[in-house]
N, C-alpha and C positions, 0 to 999 in steps of 0.2 A: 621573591618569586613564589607565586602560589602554587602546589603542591593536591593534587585532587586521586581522592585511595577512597573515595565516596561515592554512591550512585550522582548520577545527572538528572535530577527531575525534571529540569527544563528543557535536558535535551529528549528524555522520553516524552514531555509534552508536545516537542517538534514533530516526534515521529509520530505522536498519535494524530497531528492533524495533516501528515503528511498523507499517512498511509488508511486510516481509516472513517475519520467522520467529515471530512470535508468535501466528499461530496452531498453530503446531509447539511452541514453546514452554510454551504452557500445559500439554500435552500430555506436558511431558518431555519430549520425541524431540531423537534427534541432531541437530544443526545445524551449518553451517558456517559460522562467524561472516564479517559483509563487512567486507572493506578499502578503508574511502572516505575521501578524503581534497580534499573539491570545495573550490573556495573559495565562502565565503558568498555568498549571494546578497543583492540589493538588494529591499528591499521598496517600491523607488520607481519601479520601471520600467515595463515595459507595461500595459496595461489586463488583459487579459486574458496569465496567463504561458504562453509555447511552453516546450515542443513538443507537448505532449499532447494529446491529441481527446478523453481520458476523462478528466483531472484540470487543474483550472485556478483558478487565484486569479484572482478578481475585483478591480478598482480604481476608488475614489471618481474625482468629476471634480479631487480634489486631490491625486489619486496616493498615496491614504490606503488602506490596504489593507481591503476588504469581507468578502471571505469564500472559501475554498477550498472548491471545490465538486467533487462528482463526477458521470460521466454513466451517464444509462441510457438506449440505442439500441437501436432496434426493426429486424429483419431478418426481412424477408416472402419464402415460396417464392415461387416466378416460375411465369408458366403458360409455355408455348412462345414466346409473343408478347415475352414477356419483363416482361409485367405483374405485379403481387403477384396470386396467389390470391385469389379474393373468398372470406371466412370462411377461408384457409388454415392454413397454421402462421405461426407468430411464435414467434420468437426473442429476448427481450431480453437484453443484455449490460448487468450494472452494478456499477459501481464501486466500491469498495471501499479503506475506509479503516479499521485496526485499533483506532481510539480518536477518538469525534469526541463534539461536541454528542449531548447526552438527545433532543433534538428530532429530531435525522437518525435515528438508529437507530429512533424512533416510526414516524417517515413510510416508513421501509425493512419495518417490519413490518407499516405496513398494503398498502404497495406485494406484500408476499410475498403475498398474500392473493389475490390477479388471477391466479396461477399456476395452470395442473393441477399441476404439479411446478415446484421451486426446488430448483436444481442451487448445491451451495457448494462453497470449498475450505476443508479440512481435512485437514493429514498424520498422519493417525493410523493405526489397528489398522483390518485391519476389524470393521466392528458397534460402532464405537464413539460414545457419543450424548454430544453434548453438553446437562447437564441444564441446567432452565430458572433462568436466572440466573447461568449458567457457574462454577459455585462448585464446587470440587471439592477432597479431603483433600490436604493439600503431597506432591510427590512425591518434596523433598528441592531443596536446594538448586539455584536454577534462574538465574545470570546477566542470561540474555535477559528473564525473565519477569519477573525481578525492576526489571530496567532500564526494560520496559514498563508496568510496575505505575508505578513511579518517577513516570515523564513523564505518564502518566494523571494524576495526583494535581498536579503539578506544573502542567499545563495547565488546568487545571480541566475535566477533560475525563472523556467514560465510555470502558468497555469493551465491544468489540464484541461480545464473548463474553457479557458478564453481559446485554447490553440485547435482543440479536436472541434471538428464541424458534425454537431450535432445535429441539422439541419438534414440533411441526406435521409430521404425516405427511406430507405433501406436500415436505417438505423433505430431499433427496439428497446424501449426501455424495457428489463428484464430482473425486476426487483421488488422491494415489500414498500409501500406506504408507511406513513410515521403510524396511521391506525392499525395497522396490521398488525407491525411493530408492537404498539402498546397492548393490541387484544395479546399479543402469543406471551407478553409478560405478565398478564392477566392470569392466563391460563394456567401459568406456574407457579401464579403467588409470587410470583416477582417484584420488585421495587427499584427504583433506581438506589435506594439506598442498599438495597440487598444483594445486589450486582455488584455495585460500590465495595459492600465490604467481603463479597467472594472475592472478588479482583485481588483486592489487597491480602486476603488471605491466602493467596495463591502468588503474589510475587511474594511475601516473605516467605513462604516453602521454598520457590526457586533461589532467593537470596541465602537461605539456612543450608540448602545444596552448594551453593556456588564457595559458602565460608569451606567445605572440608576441601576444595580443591584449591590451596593455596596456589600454586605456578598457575593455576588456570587467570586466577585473581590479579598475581603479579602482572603475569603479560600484558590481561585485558587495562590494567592502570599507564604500563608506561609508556605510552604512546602520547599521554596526556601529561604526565608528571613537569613538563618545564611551561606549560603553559594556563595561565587564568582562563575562566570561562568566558569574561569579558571581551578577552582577548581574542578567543576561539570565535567568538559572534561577531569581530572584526574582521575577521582572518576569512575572506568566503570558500578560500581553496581549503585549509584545514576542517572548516564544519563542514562540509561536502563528503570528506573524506572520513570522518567519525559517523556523521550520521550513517552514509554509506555501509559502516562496517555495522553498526548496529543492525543496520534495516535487513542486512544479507545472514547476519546470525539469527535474527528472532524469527525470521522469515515474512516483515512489515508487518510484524506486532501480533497479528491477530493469532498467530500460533503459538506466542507465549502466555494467551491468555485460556484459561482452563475453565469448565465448568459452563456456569447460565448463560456466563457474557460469549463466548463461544460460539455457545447453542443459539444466542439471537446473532449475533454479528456475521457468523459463518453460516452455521447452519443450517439456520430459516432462511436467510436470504439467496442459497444456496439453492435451496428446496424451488423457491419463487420462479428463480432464473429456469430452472430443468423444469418446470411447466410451460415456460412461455417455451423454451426446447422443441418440448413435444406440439406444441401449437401450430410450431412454424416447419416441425417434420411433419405433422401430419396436411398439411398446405403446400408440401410437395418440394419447397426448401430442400438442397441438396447442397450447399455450399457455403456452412454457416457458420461465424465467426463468434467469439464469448468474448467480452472486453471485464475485464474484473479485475480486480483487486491478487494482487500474487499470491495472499495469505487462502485466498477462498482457492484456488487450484486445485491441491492437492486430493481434497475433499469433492470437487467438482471433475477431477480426473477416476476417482474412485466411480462414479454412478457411470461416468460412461463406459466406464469398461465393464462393471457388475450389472448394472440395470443395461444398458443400450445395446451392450452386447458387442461395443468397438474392442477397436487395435488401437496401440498407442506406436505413432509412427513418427515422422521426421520431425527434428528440435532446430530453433536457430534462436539468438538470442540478439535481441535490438540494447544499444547501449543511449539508457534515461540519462545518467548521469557524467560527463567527461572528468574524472578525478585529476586531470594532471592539469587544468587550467580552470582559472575561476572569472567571473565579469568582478570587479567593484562594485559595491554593496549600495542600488539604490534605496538607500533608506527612506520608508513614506513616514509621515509621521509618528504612526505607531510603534514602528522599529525603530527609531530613534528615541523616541520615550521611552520604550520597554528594555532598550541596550543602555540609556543613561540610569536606568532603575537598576541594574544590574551589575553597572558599575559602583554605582554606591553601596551594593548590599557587601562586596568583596573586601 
């Protein structure tokens, strides 16, 4: 029986193309692969996992894992008194997961439907639409995509791209180009090798913290201790439930990553979105909806309440992932290649 007290590189590979470059990925565009290297998490621990306000696994009263859920928060302008506006603007912020439940992305698309406008991210071209079903001719050999294709199949899980109807006028791309992108790493003396080895330099700090807290270490291992990872990539109910605890600890990655990669992943793309914002406030838009990434929230919660001048009002949380049941693992052929590679490396 194999025995795992080691980070998961593959499963932090999962999560990066879960939670952050696959929508760039479908798309073809350059990307900057992430360097994570966390140790596993426990799927036995809190009820609800920190740190996040926008992504959260839920827990049975038997510490049996329920469901990763994400949020959509309501943020009302203020009159002078400092009250919401009666009939004002509203804001909603929601959460976003790159592959969940057939069910979450129904309830997301009748959810788009309340909007004058649905603001999303997407790093592409401009004028670029995504068609209805997200199917589009291969653009040639694609890593990332194919990695997320992978873990789709493997989790028994859909694509955000195939399930949300992109199609819906009312629906806004609200994000940076791959050229943007590259001028703003430009601008910084940037590189992707230099990203690269911030990144890395920034999880081994987090890994040199995580050594002085032994119990923390422990727990986050034994969750995994009686099983291979081979095994875990078979299992679609157990990987469901690791990745789940990871994606709800890091807050879907992009909050564990510190420094340049940050500043482009969040922060510029962040900036992009709160223009097209102001575009469609000032168009008279009173009823507008953010569709992003959970990691950009928090940082996207911050402008509207310091710059816009909102209130941050009613929460409710849609559940992406169902942890207590899994589909069997349609393997396409890459997930079968890449699960027999992985068997043999054990």
């Amino acid at each position: 029986m194999n025995h795992i007290h080691k980070p998961l590189p593959f499963t932090a590979l999962l999560l990066s193309a879960l939670g952050g470059f696959s929508m760039q990925a479908w798309f073809g565009c350059d990307g900057i692969g992430r360097l994570l290297g966390q140790e596993p998490t426990t799927v036995e621990t809190p009820t609800v996992a920190p740190p996040s306000e926008f992504l959260r696994m839920t827990m049975g009263p038997t510490a049996s894992p329920l469901a990763l859920e994400t949020a959509v928060v309501s943020y009302h302008a203020q009159q002078a008194s400092g009250r919401p506006e009666p009939n004002g603007i509203t804001v909603d912020l929601i959460g976003a997961v790159h592959i969940g439940e057939a069910s979450y992305y129904a309830e997301l698309n009748r959810l788009f439907d309340n909007y004058d406008v649905l603001l999303y991210e997407l790093v592409a071209a401009e004028g670029t639409v995504v068609p209805l079903g997200g199917k589009r001719e291969s653009a040639g050999f694609n890593p990332v995509g194919m990695l997320q294709a992978s873990a789709k199949n493997m989790l028994g899980l859909e694509s955000q791209l195939e399930r949300i109807d992109y199609t819906k006028p009312h629906l806004v791309r609200a994000d940076m180009t791959p050229k943007q992108m590259a001028d703003k790493m430009k601008e910084r003396g940037d590189t992707a090798i230099s990203l690269a080895l911030s990144t890395l330099a920034d999880v081994m700090r987090q890994q040199n913290l995580a050594a002085r807290q032994p119990l923390a270490a422990e727990a986050a291992t034994s969750s995994l201790e009686e099983i291979g990872l081979a095994d875990m990539l078979g299992n679609p109910l157990k990987m469901k439930q690791v990745l789940a605890a990871q994606f709800a600890q890091s807050g879907s990655l992009d909050q564990a990553l510190g420094g340049p990669l940050n500043q482009l992943l969040v922060v510029d793309r962040n900036a992009a979105a709160l223009k097209v914002l102001q575009k469609q406030l000032a168009a008279g838009k009173k009823r507008i909806g953010i569709f992003y990434g959970a990691a950009h929230l928090p940082d996207l919660e911050k402008h509207l309440i310091e710059d816009f001048g909102m209130t941050r009002g009613s929460q409710q949380w849609l559940t992406a992932w169902d942890l207590t049941t899994a589909k069997e693992p349609e393997l396409s052929q890459p997930a079968a290649l890449l699960l027999n590679l992985l068997k043999g490396l054990e």
